[in-house]
C-alpha positions as CSV (number, residue, x, y, z in Angstrom):
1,X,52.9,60.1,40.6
2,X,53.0,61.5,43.8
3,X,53.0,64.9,43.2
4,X,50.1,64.0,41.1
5,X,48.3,62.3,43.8
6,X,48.6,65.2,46.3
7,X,47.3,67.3,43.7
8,X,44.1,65.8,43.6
9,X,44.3,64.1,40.4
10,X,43.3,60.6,39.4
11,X,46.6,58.9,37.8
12,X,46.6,55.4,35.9
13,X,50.0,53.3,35.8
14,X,50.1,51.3,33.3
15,X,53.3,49.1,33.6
16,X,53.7,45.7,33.7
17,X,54.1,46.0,37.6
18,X,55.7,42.7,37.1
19,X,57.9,42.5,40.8
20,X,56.4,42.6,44.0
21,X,58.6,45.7,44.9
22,X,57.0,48.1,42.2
23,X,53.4,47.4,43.5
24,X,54.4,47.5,47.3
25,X,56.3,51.4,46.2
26,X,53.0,51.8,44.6
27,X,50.9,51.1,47.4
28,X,52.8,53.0,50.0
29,X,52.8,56.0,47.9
30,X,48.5,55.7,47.9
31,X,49.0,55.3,51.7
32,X,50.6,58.1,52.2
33,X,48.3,60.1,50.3
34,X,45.5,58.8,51.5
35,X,44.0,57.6,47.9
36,X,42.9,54.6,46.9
37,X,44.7,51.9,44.2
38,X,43.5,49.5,42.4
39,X,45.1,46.6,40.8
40,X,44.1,45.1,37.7
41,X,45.9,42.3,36.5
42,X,45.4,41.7,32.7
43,X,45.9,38.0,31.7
44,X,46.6,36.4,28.6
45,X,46.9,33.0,26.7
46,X,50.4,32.6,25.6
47,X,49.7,31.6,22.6
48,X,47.4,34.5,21.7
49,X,50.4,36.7,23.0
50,X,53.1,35.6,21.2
51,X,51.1,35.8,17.9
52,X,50.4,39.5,18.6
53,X,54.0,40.3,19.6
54,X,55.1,38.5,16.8
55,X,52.7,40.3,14.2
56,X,53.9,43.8,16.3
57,X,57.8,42.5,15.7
58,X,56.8,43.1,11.7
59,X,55.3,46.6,12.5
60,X,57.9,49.6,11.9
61,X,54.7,51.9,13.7
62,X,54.7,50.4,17.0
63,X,56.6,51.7,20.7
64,X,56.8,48.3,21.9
65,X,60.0,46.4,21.9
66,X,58.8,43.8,23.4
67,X,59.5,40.3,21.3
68,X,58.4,36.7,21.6
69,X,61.6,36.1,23.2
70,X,61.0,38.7,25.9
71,X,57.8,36.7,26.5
72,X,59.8,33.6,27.0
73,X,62.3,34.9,29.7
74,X,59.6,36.9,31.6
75,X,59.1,36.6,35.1
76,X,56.3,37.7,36.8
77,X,55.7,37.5,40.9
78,X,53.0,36.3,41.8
79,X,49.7,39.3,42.4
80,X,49.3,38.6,46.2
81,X,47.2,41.5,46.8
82,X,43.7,42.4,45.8
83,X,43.2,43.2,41.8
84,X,40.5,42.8,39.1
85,X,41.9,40.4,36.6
86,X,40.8,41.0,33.1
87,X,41.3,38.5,30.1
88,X,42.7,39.8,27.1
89,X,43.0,36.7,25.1
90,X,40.0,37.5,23.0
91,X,38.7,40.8,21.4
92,X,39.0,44.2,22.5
93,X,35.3,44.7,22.7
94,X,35.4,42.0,25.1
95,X,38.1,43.0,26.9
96,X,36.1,47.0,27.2
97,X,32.9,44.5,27.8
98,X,35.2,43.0,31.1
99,X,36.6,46.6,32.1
100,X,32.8,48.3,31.9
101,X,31.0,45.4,34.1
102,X,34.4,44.6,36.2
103,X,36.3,47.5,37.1
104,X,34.7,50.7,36.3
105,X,31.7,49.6,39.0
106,X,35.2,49.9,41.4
107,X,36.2,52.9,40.3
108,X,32.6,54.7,40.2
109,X,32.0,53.3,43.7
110,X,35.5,54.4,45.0
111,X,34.4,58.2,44.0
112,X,31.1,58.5,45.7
């Protein structure tokens, strides 16, 4: 990433970021290279999450190994810093509807 950085070039993590450590490494690393971050915390009702991850479990074609029980012992720190947070409980065209009025405006502005 920081290679990347230095190099000019814009560079998406996408990780669940879920411990405080891994976002301040993160944010240090923008710091130093004098770029900006964003945070975008994407949400999502747990019982909309477990039915995908259990529909995915049933899926020889996905990456993930992620499983319902993964869910269940998660443990996420709480987002202390600024972020966007995004919904994906619903549909993906509403989660791209969110990410078009919420974050790209961010992003776009960040460039200029």
């Amino acid at each position: 990433m920081k290679q990347s950085v230095s190099n000019g070039e814009t560079v998406v993590i996408d990780a669940t970021m879920n411990l405080e450590k891994g976002r301040a490494e993160v944010e240090s690393i923008s710091n130093e290279t004098e770029c900006s971050t964003l945070f975008v915390h994407v949400t999502c009702r747990e019982k909309v999450a477990k039915s995908r991850l259990q529909k995915r479990s049933n899926n020889d074609d996905t990456v993930s190994d992620a499983t319902v029980s993964t869910y269940d012992e998660f443990y996420f720190e709480p987002l202390t810093r600024d972020n966007v947070t995004i919904d994906n409980s619903t549909t993906m065209e509403a989660l791209q509807a969110q990410l078009e009025a919420r974050v790209i405006p961010i992003i776009d502005g960040e460039r200029k």
